[in-house]
VMD Tcl script that draws the C-alpha trace (Angstrom):
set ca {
  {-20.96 33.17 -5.17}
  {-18.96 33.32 -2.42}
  {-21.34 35.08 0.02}
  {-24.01 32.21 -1.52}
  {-21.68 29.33 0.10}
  {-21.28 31.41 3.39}
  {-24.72 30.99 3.76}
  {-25.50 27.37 2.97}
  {-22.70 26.07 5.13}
  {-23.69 27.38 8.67}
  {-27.56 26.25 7.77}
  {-26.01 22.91 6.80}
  {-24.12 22.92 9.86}
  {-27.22 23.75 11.55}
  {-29.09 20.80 10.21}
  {-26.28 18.24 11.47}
  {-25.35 17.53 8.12}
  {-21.59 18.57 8.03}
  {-20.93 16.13 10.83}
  {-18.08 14.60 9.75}
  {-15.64 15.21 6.63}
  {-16.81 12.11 4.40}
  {-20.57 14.30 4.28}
  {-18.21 16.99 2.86}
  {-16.68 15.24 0.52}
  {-20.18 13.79 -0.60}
  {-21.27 17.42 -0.93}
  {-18.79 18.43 -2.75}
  {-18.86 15.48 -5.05}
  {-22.34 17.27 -5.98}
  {-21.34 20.45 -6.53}
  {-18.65 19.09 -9.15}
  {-21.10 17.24 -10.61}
  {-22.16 20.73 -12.15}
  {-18.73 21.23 -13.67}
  {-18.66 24.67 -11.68}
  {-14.78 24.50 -10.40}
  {-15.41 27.68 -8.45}
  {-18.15 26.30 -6.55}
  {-16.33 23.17 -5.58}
  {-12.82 25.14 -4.67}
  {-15.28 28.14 -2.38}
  {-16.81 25.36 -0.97}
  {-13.64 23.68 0.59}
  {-11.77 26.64 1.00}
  {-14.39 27.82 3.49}
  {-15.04 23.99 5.25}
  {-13.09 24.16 7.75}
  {-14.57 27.22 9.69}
  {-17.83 24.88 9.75}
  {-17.27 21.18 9.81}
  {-15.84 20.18 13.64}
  {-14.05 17.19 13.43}
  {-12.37 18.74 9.77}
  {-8.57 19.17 11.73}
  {-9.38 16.00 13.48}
  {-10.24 14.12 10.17}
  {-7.92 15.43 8.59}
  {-4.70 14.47 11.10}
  {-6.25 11.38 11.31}
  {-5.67 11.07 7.18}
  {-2.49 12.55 7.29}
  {-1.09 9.89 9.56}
  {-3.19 6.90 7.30}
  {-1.62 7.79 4.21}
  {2.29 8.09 6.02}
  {1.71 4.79 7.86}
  {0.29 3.28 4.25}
  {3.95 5.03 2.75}
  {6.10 4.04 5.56}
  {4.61 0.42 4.98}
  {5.41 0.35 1.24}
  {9.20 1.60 2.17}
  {9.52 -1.38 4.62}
  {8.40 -3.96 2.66}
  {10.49 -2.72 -0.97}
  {13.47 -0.82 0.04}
  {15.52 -3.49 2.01}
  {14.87 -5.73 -1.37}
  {16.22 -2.59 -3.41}
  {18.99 -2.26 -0.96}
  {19.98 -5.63 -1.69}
  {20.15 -5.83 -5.22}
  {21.88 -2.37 -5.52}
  {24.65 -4.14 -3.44}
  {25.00 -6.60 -5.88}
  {25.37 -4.27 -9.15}
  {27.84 -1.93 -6.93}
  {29.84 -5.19 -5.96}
  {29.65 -6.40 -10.08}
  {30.42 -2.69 -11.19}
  {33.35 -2.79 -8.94}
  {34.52 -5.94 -9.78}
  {33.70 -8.15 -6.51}
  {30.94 -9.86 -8.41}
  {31.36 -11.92 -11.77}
  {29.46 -13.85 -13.71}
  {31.19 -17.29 -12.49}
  {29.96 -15.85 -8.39}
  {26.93 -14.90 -9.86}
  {25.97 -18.41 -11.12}
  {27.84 -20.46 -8.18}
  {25.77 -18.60 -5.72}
  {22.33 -18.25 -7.67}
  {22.93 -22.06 -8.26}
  {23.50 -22.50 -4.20}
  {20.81 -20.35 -3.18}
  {18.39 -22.57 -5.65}
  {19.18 -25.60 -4.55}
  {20.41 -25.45 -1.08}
  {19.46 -22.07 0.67}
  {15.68 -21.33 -0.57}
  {14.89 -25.13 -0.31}
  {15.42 -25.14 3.61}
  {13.76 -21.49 3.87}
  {10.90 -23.31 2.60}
  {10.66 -26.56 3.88}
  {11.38 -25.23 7.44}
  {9.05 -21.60 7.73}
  {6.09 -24.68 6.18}
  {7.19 -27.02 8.95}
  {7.75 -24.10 12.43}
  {4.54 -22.16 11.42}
  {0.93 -23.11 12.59}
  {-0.72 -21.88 9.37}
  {-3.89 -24.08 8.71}
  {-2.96 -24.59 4.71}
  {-6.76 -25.83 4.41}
  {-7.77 -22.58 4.23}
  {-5.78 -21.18 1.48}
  {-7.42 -22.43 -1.15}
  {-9.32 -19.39 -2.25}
  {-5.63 -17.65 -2.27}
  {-4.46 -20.62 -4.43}
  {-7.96 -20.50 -6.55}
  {-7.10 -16.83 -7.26}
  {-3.58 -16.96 -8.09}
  {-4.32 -19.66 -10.84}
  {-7.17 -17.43 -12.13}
  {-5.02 -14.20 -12.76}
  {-2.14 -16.58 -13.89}
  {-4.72 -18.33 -16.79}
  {-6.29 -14.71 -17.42}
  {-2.92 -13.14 -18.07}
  {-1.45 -16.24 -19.97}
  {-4.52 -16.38 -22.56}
  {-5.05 -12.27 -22.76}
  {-0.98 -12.43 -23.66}
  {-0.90 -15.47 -26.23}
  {-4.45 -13.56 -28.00}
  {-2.21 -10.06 -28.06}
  {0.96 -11.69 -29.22}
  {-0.69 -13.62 -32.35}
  {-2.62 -10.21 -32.59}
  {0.34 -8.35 -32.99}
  {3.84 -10.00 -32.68}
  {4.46 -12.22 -35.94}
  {8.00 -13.81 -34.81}
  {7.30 -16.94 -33.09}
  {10.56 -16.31 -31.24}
  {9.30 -13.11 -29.94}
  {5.85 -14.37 -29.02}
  {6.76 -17.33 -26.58}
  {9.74 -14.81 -25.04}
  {6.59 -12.52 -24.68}
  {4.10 -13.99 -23.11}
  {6.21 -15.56 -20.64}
  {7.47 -11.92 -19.64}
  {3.88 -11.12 -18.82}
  {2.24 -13.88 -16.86}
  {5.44 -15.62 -15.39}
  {6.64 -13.52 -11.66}
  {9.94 -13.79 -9.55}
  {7.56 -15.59 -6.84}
  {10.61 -17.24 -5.46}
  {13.25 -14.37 -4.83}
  {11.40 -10.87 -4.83}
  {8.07 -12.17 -4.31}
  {9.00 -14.24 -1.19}
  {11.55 -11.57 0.10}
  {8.57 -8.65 0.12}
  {6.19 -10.57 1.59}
  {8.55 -11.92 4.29}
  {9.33 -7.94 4.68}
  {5.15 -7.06 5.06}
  {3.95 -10.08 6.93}
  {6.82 -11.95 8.65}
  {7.28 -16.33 9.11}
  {3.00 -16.29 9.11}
  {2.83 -14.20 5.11}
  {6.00 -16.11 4.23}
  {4.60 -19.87 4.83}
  {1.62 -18.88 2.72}
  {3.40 -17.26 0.07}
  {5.40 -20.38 0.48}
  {2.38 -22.71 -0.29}
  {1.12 -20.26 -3.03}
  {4.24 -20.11 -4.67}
  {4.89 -24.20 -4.70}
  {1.41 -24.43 -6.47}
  {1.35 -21.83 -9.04}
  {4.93 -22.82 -10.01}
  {4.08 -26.41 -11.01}
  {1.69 -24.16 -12.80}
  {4.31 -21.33 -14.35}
  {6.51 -24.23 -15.41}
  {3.53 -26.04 -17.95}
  {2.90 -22.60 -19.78}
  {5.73 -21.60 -19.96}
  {7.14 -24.31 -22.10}
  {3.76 -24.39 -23.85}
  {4.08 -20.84 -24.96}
  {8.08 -21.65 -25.70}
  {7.32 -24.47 -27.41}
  {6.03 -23.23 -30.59}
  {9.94 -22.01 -31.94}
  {10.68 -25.83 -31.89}
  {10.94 -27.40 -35.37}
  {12.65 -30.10 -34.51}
  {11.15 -33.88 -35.47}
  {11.35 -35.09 -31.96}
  {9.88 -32.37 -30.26}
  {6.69 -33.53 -30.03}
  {3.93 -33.70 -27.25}
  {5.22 -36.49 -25.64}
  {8.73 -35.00 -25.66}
  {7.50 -32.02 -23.90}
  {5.00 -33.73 -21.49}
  {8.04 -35.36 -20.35}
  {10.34 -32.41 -19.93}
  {7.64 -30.86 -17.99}
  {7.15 -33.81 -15.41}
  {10.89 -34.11 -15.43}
  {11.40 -30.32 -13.99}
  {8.43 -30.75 -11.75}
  {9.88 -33.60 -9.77}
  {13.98 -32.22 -10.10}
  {12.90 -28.65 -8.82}
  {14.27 -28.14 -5.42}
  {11.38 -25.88 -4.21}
  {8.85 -28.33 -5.14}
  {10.78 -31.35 -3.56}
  {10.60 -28.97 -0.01}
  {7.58 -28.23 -0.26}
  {6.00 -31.86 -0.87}
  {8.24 -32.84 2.36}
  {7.20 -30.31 4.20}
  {3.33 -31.30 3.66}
  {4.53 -34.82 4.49}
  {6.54 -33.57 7.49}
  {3.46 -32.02 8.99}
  {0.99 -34.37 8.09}
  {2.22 -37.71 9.66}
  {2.84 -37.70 13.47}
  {6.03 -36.85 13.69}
  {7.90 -34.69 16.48}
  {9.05 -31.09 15.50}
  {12.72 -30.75 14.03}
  {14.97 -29.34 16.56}
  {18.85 -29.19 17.61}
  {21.46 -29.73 15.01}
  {19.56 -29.96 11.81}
  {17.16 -27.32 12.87}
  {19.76 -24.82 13.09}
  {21.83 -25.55 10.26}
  {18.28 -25.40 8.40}
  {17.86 -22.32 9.94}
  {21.29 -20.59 9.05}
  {20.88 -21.90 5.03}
  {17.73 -20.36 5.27}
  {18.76 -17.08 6.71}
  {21.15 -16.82 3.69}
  {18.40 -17.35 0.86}
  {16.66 -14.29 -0.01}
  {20.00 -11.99 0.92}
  {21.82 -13.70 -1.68}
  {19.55 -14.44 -4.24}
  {18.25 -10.67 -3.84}
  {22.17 -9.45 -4.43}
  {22.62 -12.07 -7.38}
  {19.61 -10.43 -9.04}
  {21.26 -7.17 -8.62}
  {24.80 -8.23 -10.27}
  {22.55 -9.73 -13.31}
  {21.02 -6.42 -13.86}
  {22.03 -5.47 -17.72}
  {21.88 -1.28 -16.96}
  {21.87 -0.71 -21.17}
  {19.31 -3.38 -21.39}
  {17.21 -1.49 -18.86}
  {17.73 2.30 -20.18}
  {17.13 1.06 -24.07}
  {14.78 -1.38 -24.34}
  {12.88 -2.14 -27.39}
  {9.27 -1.19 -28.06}
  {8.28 -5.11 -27.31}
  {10.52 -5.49 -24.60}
  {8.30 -2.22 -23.41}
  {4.84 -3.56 -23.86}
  {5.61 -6.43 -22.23}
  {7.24 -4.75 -19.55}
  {3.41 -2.71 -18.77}
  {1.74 -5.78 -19.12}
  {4.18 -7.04 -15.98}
  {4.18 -3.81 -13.81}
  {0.86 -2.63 -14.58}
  {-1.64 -4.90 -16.10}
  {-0.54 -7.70 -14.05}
  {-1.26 -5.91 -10.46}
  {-4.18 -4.89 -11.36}
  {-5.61 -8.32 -12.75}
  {-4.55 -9.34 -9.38}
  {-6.35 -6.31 -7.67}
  {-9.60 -7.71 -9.21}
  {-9.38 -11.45 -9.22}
  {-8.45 -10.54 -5.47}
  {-12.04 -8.55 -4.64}
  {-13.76 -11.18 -6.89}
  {-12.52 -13.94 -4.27}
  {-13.75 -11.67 -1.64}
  {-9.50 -11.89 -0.12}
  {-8.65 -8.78 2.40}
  {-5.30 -8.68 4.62}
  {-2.27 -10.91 4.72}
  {-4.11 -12.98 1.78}
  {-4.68 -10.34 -0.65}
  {-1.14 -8.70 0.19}
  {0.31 -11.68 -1.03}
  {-1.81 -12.21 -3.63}
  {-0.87 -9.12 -4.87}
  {2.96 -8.89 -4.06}
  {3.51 -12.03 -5.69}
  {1.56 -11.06 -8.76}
  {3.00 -8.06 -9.00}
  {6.76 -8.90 -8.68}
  {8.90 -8.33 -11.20}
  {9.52 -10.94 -14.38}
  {10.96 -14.54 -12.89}
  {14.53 -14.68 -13.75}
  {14.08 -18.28 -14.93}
  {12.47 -16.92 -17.76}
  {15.52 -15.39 -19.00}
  {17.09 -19.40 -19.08}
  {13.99 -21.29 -20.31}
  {13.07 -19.02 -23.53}
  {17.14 -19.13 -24.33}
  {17.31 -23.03 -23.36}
  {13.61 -23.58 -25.95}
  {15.36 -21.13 -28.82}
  {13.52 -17.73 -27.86}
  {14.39 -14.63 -28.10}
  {16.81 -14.39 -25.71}
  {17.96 -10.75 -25.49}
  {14.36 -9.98 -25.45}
  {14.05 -11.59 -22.56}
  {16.85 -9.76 -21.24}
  {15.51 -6.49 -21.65}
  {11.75 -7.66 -20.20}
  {13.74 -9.02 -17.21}
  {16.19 -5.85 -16.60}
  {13.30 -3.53 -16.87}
  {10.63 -5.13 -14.66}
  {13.18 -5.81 -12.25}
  {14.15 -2.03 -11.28}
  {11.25 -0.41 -12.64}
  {9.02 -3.39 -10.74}
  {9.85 -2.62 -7.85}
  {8.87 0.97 -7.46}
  {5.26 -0.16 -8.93}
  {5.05 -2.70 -6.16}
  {5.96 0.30 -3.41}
  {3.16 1.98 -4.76}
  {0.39 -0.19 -5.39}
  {1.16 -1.42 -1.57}
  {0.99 2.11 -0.74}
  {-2.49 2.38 -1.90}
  {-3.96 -1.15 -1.09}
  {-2.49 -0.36 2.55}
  {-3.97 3.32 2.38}
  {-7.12 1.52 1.33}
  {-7.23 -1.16 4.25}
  {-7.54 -3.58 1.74}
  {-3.74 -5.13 2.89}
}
mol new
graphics top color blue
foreach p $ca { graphics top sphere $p radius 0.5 }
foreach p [lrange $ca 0 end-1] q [lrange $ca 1 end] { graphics top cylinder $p $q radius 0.2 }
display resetview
């Protein structure tokens, strides 16, 4: 068998087929086609006293997949970094729960506010042209709301667990993790359109999420109307939303760029956003919660690091998106579960430690799925 291979290779050679590595590859996709495992390993084994460019090739892939690694590691690890902080400083005492609300409370309506309003206002991104990235995000948020709610009245038969659920699935930490890895992979230009992305699928994360909530209420006046109104009334109190819509106003009327004081003080609360919010999230982290969750708490959990990414991956090549758009697409997709969820299914009478656990879980556990599906996008040119 051996002496066989020794003797098609040099004619191959001869006939300018094993001109480059991908022809090998091709070839030996062939030969495995026959199920003959010998044939295939032979094959390779002896490739490289043939092919010319096979050390070449093969540097050159070396180097593709460590620069595709190294990229993952930049854009995940100062997040992780972060949020370890924060569980050191709450395992050591520096960190309670009264600094954990104060700050997430100053971050959410002070700090991320002006890290919004201001990378929107200083960056020449034409928001025109992210529509398709907006068209996309609402597509793999509708496809994973509706393939959630059918699987939960499939299989879940507590209402309580069902809203608490679904929410874990389709609804992402857009504005802390999300934001802060994207910022990390593509700088001011992939955070103002992960900015704009985010302020529109939010408005959108907010309706389903008390739809899908909504359905523990038994109380006479929750009706419709009742919950129509909450909705519009946390759409137009939401800090993010209220700096993004002045942002858009900023830039569309003909008015001279902010500078001096209020620039910089802008600046400095916005420098402080993702930092803090990213060390909150790691004080929050419940470490039994994460190391015992339930078995619902667990399918939810795949549906969020797995199904979710790759719902995005597809929606993404549907939409024809490559680069900085489907990198965000993708980041923000595949974040870990939003903390508001946590606060919203307790607030509508959810399960709330079952949202615990689907937060905990996703947001360690996320992260390391977001490292690698970057890792492979990247390795695949596709981000």
């Amino acid at each position: 068998m051996g002496f066989f291979i020794a003797k098609i290779l040099p004619l191959l050679k001869e006939r300018g087929v094993l001109t480059c590595l991908g022809c090998c590859f091709l070839f030996i996709l062939a030969l495995r086609i026959t199920n003959s495992i010998v044939i295939t390993y032979i094959f390779f084994i002896n490739l490289p006293r043939y092919c010319p460019h096979y050390d070449g090739l093969v540097t050159k892939l070396s180097l593709f997949m460590i620069d595709a690694i190294i990229f993952a590691m930049t854009i995940v690890l100062p997040n992780l970094a972060l949020m370890w902080l924060g569980f050191f400083m709450k395992r050591r005492g520096e960190a309670d729960q009264v600094f954990i609300d104060q700050a997430s409370s100053f971050v959410f309506n002070y700090c991320l506010p002006c890290l919004l309003f201001f990378s929107v206002v200083d960056s020449d991104v034409d928001y025109a042209k992210q529509v398709v990235l907006i068209g996309a995000g609402i597509v793999v948020t509708f496809i994973l709301f509706i393939g959630s709610e059918l699987y939960a009245k499939r299989f879940i038969s507590d209402p309580a667990n069902q809203g608490v659920f679904v929410q874990g699935i389709f609804r992402s930490n857009m504005a802390i993790i999300g934001l802060a890895t994207v910022a990390n992979a593509y700088g001011t230009t992939g955070l103002s359109i992960g900015a704009v992305y985010m302020g529109v699928v939010t408005i959108l994360f907010n309706i389903l999420a008390v739809i899908t909530l909504s359905r523990v209420s038994k109380s006479i006046e929750d009706t419709w109307l009742s919950r129509s109104t909450m909705i519009i009334k946390k759409l137009f109190t939401n800090p993010l939303i209220i700096a993004l819509v002045a942002a858009f106003t900023y830039k569309a009327l003909p008015l001279p760029p902010i500078a001096g004081v209020i620039h910089i003080t802008g600046g400095l609360l916005a420098a402080v956003a993702l930092p803090l919010a990213l060390i909150c999230a790691g004080a929050s982290i419940n470490l039994k919660s994460m190391l015992h969750p339930s078995g619902l708490s667990m399918q939810a959990s795949i549906g969020r690091i797995v199904i979710a990414p790759l719902v995005a991956i597809a929606v993404g090549f549907a939409f024809g998106l490559t680069g900085v758009h489907m990198g965000v697409l993708f980041l923000m997709v595949a974040s870990p579960t939003a903390a508001a969820s946590y606060v919203m299914a307790k607030a509508m009478g959810g399960n709330d430690i079952l949202a615990a656990n689907i937060l905990a879980f996703t947001t360690v556990v996320g992260m390391f799925g977001m490292a690698i599906g970057a890792a492979i996008l990247r390795a695949m040119g596709l981000i």
